[in-house]
NUZA-343655 format. One record per residue: residue number from 1; x, y, z negated of N, C-alpha, C in turn; residue in one letter. Coordinates in Angstrom, 1 decimal, padded with zeros to 4 digits. Example, Ala and Ser with C-alpha at 12.3 -4.5 7.8 and 13.67 -1.06 7.14 Angstrom:
<lodo><n>1</n><n_x>013.2</n_x><n_y>-005.7</n_y><n_z>-007.8</n_z><ca_x>012.3</ca_x><ca_y>-004.5</ca_y><ca_z>-007.8</ca_z><c_x>013.2</c_x><c_y>-003.3</c_y><c_z>-007.8</c_z><res>A</res></lodo>
<lodo><n>2</n><n_x>012.8</n_x><n_y>-002.2</n_y><n_z>-007.1</n_z><ca_x>013.7</ca_x><ca_y>-001.1</ca_y><ca_z>-007.1</ca_z><c_x>012.9</c_x><c_y>000.0</c_y><c_z>-007.9</c_z><res>S</res></lodo>
This chain:
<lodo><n>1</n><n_x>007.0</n_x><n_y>025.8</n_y><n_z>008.4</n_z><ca_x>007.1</ca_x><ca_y>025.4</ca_y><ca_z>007.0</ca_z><c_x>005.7</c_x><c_y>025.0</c_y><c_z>006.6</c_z><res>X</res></lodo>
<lodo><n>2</n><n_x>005.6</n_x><n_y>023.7</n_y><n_z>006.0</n_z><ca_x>004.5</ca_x><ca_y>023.4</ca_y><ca_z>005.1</ca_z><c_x>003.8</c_x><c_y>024.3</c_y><c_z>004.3</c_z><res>X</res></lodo>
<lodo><n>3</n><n_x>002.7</n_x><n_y>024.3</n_y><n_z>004.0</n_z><ca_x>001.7</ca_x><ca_y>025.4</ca_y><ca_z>003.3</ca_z><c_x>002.1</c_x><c_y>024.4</c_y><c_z>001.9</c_z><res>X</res></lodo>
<lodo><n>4</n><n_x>001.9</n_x><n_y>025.1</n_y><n_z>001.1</n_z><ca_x>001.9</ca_x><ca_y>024.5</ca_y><ca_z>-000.9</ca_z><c_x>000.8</c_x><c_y>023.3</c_y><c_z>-000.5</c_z><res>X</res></lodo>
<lodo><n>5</n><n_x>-000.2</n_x><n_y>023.5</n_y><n_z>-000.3</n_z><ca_x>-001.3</ca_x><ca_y>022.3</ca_y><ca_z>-000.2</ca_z><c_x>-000.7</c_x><c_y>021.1</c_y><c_z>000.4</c_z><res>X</res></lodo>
<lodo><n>6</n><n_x>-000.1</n_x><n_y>021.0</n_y><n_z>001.4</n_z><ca_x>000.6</ca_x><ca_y>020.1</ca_y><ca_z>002.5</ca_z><c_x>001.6</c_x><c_y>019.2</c_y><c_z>001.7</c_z><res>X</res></lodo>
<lodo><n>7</n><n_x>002.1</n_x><n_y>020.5</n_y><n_z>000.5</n_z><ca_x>003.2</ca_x><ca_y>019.8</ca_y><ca_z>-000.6</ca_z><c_x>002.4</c_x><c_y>018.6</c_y><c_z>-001.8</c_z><res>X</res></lodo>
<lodo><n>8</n><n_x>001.0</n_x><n_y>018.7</n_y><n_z>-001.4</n_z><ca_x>000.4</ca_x><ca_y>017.8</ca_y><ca_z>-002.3</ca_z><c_x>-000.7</c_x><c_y>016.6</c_y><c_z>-001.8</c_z><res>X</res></lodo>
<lodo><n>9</n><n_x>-000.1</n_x><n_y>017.1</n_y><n_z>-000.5</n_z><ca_x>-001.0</ca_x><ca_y>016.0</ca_y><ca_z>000.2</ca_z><c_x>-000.6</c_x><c_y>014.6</c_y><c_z>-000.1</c_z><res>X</res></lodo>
<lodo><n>10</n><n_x>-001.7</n_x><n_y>013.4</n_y><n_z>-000.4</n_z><ca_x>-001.4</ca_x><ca_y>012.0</ca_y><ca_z>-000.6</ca_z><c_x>-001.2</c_x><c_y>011.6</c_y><c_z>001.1</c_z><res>X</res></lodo>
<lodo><n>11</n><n_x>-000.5</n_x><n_y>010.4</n_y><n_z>001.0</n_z><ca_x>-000.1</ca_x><ca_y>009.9</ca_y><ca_z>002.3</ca_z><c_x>-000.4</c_x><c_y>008.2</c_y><c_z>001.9</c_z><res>X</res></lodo>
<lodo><n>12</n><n_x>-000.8</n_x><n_y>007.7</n_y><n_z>002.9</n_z><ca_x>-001.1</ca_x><ca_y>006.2</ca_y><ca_z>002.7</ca_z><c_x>-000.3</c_x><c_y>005.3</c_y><c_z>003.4</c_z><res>X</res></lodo>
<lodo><n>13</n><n_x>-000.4</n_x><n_y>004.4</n_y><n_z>002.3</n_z><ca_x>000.5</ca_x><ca_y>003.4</ca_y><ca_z>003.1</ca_z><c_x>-000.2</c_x><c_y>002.1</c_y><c_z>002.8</c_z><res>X</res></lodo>
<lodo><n>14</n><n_x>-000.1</n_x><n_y>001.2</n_y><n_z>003.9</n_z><ca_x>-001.0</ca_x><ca_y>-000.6</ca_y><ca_z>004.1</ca_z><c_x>000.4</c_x><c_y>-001.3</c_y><c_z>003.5</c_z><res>X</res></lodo>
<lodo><n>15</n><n_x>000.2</n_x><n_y>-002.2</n_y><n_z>003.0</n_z><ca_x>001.3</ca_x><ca_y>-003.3</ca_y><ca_z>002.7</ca_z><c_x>000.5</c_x><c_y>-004.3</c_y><c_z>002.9</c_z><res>X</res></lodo>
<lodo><n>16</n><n_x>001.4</n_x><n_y>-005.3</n_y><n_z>003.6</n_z><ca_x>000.8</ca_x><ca_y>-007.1</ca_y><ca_z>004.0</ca_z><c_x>001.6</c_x><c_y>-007.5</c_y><c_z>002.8</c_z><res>X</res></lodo>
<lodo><n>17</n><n_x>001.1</n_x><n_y>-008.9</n_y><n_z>002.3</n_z><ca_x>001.8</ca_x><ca_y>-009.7</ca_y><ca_z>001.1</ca_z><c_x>001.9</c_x><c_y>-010.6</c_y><c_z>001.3</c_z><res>X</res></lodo>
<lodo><n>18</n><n_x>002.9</n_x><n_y>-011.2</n_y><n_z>001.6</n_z><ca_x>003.3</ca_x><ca_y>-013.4</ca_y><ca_z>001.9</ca_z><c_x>003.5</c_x><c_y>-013.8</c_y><c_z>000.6</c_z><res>X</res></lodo>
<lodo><n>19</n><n_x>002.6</n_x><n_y>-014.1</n_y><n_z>-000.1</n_z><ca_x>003.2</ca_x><ca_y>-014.8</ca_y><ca_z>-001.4</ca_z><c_x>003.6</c_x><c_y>-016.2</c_y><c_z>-001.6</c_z><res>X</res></lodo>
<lodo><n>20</n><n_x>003.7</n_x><n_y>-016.9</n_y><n_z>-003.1</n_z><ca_x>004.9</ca_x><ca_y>-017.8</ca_y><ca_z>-003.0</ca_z><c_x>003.1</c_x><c_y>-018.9</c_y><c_z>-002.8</c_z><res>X</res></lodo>
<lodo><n>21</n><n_x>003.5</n_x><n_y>-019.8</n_y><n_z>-002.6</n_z><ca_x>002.4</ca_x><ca_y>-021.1</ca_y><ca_z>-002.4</ca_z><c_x>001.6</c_x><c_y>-021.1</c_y><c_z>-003.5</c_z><res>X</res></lodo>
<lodo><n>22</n><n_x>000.1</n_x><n_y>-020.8</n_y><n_z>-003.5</n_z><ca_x>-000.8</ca_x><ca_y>-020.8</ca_y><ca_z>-004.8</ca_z><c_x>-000.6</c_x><c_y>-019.7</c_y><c_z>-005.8</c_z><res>X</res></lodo>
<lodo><n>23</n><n_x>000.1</n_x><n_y>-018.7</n_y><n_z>-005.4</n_z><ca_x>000.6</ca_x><ca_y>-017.4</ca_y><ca_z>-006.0</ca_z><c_x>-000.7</c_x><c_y>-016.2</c_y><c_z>-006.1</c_z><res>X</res></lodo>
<lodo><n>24</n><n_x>-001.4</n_x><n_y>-016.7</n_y><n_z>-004.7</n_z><ca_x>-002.1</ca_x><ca_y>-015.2</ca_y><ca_z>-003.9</ca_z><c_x>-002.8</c_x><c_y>-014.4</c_y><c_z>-005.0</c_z><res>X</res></lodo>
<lodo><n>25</n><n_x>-003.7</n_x><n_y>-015.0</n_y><n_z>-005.9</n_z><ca_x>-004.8</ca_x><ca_y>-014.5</ca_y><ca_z>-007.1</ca_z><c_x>-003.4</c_x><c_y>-013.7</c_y><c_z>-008.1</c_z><res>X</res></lodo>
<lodo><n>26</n><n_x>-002.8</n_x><n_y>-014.7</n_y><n_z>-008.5</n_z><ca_x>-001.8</ca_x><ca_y>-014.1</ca_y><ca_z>-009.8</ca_z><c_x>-001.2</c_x><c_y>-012.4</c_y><c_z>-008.8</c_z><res>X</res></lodo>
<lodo><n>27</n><n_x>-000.7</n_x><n_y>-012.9</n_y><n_z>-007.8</n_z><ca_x>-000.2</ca_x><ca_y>-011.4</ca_y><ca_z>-007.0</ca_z><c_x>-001.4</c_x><c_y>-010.5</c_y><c_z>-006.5</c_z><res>X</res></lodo>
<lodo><n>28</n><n_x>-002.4</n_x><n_y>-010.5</n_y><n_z>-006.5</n_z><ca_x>-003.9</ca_x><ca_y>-009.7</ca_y><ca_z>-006.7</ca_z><c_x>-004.3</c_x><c_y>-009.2</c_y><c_z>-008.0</c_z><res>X</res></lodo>
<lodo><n>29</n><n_x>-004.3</n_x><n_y>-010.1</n_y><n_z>-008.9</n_z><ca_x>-004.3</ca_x><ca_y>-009.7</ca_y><ca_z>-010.2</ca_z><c_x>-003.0</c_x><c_y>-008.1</c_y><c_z>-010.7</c_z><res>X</res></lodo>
<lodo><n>30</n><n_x>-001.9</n_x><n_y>-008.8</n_y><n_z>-010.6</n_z><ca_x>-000.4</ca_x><ca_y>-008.0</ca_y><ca_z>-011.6</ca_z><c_x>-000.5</c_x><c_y>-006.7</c_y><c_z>-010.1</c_z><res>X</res></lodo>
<lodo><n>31</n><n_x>-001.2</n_x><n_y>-006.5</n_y><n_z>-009.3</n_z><ca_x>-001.4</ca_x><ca_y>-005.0</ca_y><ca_z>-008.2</ca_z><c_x>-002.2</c_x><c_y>-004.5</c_y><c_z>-008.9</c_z><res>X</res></lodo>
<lodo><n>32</n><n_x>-003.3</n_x><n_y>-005.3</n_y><n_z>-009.1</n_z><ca_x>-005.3</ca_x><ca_y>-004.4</ca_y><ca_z>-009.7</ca_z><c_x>-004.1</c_x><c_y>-003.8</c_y><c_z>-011.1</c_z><res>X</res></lodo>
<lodo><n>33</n><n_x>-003.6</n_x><n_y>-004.7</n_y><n_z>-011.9</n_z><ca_x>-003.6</ca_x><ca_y>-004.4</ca_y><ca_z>-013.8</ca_z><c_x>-002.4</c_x><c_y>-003.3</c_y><c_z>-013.6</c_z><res>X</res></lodo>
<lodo><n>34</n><n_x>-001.6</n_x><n_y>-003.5</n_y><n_z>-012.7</n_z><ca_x>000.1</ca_x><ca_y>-002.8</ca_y><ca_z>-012.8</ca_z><c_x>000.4</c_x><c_y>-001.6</c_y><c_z>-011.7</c_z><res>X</res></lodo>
<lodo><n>35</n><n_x>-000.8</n_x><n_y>-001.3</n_y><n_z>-010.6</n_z><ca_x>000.0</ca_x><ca_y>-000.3</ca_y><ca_z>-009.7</ca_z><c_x>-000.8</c_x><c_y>000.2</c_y><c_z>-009.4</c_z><res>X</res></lodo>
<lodo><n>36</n><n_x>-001.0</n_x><n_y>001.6</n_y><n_z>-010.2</n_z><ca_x>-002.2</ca_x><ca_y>002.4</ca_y><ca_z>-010.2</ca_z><c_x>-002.6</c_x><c_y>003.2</c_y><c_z>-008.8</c_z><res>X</res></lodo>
<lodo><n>37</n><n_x>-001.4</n_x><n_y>003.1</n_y><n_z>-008.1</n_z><ca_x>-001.5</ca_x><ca_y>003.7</ca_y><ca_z>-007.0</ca_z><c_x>-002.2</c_x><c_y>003.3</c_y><c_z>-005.7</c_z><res>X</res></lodo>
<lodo><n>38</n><n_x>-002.7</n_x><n_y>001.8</n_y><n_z>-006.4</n_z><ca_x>-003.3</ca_x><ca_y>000.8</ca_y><ca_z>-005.7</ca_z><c_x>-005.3</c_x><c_y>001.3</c_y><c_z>-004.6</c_z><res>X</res></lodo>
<lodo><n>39</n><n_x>-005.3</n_x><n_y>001.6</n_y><n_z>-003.7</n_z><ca_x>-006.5</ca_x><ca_y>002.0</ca_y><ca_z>-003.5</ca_z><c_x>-007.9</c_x><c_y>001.2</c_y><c_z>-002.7</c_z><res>X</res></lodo>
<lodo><n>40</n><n_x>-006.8</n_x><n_y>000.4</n_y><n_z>-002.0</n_z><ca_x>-008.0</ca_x><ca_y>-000.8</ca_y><ca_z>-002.4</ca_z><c_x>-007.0</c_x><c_y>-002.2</c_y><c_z>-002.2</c_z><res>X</res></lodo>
<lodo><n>41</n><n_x>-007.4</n_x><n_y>-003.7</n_y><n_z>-001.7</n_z><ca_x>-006.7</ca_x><ca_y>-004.8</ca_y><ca_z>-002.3</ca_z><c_x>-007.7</c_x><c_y>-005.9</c_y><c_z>-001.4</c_z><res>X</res></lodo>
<lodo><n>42</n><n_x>-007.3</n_x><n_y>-006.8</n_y><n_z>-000.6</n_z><ca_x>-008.0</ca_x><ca_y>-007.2</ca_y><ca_z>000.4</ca_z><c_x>-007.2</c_x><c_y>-009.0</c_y><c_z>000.6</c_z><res>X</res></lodo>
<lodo><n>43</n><n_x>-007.9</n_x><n_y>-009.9</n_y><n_z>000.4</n_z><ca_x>-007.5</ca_x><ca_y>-011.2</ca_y><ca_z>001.0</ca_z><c_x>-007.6</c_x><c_y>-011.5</c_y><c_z>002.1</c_z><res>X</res></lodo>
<lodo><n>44</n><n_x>-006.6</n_x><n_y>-011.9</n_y><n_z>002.8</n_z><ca_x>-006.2</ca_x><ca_y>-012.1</ca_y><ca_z>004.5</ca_z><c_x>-006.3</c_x><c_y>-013.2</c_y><c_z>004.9</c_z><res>X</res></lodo>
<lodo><n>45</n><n_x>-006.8</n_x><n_y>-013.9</n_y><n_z>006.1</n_z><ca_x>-006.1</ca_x><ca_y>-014.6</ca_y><ca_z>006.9</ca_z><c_x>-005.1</c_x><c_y>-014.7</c_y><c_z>007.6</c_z><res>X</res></lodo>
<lodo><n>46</n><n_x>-004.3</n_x><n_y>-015.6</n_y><n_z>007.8</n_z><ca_x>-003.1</ca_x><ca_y>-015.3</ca_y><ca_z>008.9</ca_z><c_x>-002.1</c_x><c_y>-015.7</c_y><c_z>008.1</c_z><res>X</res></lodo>
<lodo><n>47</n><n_x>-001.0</n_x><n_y>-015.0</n_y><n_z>008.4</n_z><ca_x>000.3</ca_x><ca_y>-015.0</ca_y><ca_z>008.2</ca_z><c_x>000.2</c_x><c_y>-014.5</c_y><c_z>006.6</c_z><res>X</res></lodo>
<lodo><n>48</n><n_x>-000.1</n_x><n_y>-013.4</n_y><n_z>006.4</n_z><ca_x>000.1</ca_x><ca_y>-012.7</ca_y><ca_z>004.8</ca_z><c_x>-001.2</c_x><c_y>-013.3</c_y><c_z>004.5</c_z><res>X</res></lodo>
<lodo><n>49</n><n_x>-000.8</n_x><n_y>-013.1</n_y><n_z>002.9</n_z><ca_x>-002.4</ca_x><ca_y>-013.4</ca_y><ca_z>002.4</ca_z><c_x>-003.1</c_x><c_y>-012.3</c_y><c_z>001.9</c_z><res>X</res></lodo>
<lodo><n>50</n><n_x>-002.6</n_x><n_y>-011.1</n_y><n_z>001.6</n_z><ca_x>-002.9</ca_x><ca_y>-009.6</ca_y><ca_z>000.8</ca_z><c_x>-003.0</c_x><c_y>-008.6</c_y><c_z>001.7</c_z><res>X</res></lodo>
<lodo><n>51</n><n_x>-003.6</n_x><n_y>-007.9</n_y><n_z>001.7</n_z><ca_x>-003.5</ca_x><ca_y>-006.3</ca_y><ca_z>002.1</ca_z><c_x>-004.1</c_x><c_y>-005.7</c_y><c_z>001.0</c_z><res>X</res></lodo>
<lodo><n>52</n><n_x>-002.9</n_x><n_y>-004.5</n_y><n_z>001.2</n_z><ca_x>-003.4</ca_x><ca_y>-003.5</ca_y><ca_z>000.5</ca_z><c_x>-003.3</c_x><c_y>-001.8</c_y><c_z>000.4</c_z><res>X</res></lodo>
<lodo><n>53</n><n_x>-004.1</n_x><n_y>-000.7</n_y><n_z>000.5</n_z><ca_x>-003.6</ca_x><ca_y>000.6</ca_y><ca_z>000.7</ca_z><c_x>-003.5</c_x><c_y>001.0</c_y><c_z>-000.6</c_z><res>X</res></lodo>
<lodo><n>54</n><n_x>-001.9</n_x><n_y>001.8</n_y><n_z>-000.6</n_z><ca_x>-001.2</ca_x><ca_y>002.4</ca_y><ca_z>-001.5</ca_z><c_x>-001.6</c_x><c_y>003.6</c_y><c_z>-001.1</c_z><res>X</res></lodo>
<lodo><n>55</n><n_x>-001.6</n_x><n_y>004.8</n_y><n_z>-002.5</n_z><ca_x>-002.2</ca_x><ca_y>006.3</ca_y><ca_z>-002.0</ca_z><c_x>-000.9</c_x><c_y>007.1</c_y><c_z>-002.4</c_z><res>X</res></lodo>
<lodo><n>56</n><n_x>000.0</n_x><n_y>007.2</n_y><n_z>-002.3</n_z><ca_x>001.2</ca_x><ca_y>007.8</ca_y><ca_z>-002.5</ca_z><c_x>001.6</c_x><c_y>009.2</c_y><c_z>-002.9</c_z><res>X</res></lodo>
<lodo><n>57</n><n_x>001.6</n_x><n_y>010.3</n_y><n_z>-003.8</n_z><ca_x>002.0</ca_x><ca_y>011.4</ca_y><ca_z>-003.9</ca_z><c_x>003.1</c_x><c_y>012.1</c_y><c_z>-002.8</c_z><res>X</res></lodo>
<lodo><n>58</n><n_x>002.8</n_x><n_y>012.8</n_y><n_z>-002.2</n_z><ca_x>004.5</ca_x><ca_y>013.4</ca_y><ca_z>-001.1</ca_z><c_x>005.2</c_x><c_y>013.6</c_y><c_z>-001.7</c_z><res>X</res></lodo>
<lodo><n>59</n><n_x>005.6</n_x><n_y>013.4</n_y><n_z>-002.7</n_z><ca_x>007.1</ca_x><ca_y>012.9</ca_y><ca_z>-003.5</ca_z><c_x>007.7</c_x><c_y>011.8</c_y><c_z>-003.4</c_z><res>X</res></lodo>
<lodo><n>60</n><n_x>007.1</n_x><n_y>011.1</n_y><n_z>-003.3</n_z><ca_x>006.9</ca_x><ca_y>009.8</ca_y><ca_z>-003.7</ca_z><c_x>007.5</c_x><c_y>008.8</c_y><c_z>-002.2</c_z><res>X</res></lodo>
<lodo><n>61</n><n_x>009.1</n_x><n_y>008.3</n_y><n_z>-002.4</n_z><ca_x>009.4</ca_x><ca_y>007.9</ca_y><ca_z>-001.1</ca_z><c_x>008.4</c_x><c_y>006.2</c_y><c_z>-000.6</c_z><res>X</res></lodo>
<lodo><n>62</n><n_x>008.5</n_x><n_y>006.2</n_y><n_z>000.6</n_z><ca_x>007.3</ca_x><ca_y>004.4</ca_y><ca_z>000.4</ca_z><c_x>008.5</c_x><c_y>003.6</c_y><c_z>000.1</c_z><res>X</res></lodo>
<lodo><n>63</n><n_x>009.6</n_x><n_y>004.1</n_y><n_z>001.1</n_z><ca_x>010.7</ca_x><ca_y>002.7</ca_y><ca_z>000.9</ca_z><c_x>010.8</c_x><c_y>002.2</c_y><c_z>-000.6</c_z><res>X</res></lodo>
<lodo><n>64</n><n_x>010.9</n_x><n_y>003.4</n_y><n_z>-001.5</n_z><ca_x>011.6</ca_x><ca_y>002.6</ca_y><ca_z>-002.9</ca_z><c_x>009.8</c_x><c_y>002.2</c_y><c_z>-003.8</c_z><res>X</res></lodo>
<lodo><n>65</n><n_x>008.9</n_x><n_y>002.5</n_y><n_z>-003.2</n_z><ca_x>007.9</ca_x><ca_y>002.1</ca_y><ca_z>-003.7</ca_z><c_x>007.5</c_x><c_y>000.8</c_y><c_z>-003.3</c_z><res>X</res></lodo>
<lodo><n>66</n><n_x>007.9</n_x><n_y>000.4</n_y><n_z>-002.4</n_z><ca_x>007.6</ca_x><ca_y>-001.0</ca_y><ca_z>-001.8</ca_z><c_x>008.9</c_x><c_y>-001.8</c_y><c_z>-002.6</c_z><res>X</res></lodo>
<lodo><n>67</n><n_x>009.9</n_x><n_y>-001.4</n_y><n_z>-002.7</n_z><ca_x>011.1</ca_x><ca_y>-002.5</ca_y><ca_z>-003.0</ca_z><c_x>011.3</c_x><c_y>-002.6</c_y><c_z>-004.3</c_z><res>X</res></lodo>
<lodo><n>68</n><n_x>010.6</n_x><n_y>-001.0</n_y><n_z>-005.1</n_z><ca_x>011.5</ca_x><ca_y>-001.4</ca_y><ca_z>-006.6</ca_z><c_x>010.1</c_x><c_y>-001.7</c_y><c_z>-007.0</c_z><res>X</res></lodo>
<lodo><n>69</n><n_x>008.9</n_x><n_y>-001.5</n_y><n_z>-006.8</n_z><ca_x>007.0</ca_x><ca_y>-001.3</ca_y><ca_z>-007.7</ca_z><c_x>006.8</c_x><c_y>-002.9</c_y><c_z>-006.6</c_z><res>X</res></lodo>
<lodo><n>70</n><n_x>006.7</n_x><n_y>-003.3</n_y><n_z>-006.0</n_z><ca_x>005.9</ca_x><ca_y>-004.0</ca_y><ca_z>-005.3</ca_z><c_x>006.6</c_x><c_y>-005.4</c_y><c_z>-004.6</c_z><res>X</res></lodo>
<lodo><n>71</n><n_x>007.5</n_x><n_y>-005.4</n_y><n_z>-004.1</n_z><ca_x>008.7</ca_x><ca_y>-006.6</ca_y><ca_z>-003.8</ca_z><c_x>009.2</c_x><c_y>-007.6</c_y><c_z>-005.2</c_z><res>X</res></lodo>
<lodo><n>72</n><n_x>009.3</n_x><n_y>-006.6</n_y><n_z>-006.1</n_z><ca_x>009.3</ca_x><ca_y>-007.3</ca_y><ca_z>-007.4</ca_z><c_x>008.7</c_x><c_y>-007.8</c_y><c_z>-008.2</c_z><res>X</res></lodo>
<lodo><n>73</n><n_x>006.8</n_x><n_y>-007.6</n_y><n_z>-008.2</n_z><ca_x>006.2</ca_x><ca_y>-008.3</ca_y><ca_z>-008.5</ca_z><c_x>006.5</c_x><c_y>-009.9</c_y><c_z>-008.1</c_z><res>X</res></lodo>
<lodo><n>74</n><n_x>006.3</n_x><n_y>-010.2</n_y><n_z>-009.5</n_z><ca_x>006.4</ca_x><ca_y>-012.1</ca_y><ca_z>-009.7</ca_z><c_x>005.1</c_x><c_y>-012.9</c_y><c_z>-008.7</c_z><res>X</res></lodo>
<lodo><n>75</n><n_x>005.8</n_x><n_y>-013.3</n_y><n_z>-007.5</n_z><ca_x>005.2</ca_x><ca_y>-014.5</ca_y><ca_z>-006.8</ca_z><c_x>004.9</c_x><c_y>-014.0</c_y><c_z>-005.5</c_z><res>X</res></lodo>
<lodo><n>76</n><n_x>005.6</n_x><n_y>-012.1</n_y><n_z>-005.0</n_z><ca_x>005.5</ca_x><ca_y>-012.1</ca_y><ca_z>-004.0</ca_z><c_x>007.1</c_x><c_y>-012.6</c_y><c_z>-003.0</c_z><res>X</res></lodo>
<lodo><n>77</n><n_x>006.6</n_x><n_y>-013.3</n_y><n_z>-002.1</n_z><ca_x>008.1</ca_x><ca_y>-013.9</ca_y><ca_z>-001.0</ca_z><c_x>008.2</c_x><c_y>-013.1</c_y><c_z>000.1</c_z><res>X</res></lodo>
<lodo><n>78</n><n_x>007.4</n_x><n_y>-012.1</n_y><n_z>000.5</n_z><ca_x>007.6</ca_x><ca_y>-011.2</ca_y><ca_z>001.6</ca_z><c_x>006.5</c_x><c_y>-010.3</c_y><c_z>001.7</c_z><res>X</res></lodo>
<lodo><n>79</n><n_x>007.0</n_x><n_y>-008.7</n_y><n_z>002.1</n_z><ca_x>006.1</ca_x><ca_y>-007.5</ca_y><ca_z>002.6</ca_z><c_x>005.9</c_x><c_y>-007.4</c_y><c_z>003.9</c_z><res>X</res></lodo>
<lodo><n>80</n><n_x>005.4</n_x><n_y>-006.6</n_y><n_z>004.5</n_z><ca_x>005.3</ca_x><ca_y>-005.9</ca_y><ca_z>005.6</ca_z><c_x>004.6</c_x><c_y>-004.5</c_y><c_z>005.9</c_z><res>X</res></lodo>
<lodo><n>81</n><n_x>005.3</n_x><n_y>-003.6</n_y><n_z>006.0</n_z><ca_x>004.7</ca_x><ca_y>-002.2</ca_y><ca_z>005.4</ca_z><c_x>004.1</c_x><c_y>-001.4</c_y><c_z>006.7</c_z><res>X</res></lodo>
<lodo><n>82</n><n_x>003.3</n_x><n_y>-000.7</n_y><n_z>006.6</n_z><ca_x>002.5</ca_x><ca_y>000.1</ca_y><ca_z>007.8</ca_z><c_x>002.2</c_x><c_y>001.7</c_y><c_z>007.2</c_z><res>X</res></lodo>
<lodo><n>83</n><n_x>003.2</n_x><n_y>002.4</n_y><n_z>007.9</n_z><ca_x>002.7</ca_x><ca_y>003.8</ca_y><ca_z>007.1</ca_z><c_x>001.8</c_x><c_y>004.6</c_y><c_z>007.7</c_z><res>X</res></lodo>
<lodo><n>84</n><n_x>000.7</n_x><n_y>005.1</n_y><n_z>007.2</n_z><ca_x>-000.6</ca_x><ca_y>005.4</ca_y><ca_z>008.1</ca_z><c_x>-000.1</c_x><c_y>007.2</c_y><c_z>008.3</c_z><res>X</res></lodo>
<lodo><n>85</n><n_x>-000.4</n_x><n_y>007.4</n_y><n_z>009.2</n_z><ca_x>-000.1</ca_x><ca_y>009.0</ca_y><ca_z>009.8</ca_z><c_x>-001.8</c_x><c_y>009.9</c_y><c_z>009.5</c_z><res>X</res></lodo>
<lodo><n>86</n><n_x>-002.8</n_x><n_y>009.8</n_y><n_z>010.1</n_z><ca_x>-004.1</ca_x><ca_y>010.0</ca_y><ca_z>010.4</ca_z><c_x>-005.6</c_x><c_y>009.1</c_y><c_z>009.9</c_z><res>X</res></lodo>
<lodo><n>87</n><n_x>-006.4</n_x><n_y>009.7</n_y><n_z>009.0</n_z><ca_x>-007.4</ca_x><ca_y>009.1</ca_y><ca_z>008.7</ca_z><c_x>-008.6</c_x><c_y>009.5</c_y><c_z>009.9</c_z><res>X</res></lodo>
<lodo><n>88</n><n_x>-009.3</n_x><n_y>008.6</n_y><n_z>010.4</n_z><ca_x>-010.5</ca_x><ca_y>008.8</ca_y><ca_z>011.1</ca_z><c_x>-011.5</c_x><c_y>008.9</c_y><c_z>010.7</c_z><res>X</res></lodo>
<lodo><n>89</n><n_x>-012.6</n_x><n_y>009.6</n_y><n_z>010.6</n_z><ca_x>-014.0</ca_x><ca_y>008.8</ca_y><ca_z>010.0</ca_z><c_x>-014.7</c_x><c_y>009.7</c_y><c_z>011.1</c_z><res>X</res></lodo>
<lodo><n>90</n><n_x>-015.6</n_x><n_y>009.6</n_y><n_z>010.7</n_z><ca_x>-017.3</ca_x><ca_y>009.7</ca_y><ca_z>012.1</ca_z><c_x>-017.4</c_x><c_y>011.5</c_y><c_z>012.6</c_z><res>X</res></lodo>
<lodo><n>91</n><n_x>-017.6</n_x><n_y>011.5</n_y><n_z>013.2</n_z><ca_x>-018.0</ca_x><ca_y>013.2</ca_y><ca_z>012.9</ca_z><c_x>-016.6</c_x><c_y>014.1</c_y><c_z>012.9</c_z><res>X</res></lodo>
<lodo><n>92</n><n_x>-015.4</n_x><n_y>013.5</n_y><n_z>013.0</n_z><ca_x>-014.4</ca_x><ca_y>014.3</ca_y><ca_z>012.7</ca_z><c_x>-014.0</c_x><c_y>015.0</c_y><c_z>013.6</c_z><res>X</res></lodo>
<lodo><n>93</n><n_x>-013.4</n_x><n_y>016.3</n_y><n_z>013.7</n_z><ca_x>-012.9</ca_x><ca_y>017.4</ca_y><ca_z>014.3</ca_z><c_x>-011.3</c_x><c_y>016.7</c_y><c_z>014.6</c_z><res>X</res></lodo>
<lodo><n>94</n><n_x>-011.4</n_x><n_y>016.5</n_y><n_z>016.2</n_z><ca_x>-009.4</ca_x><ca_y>015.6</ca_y><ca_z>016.3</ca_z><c_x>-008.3</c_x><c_y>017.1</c_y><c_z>016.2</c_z><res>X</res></lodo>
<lodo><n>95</n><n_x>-009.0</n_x><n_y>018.5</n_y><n_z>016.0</n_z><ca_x>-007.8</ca_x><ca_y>019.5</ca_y><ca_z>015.9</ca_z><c_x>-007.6</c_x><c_y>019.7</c_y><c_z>014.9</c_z><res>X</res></lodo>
């Protein structure tokens, strides 16, 4: 059984953004002003034009956060979602 703390752990999630042609700033913009959950916001090369890490409450499902908060933003045409399990940094203990 999860400890109470574990019940409040944030969990992260990456979303890719394909937006509509000449869209990419307006769809960077209405994430920074409209989705507080936003934690950081990144212009791509490649295929998508956005990345970005969502900080999620454990309540909080990603599926309906990505389709009803973030798919619906005006001028995005496609997601692609990555749900991160493990944060790394320098010095860390892997137990």
């Amino acid at each position: 059984m999860p400890s109470a703390s574990a019940e409040f752990r944030t969990r992260h999630i990456f979303v890719q953004f394909k937006c509509q042609l000449g869209r990419a700033y307006d769809v960077a913009a209405a994430i920074m002003d409209n989705v507080e959950e936003c934690g950081e916001l990144f212009s791509t090369s490649g295929e998508y034009d956005l990345i970005a890490r969502f900080n999620l409450e454990a309540h909080q499902d990603p599926g309906l956060f990505v389709t009803e908060r973030l798919q619906r933003l005006d001028g995005v045409a496609a997601t692609y979602t990555i749900l991160a399990f493990n944060a790394f940094t320098p010095n860390q203990d892997p137990s």
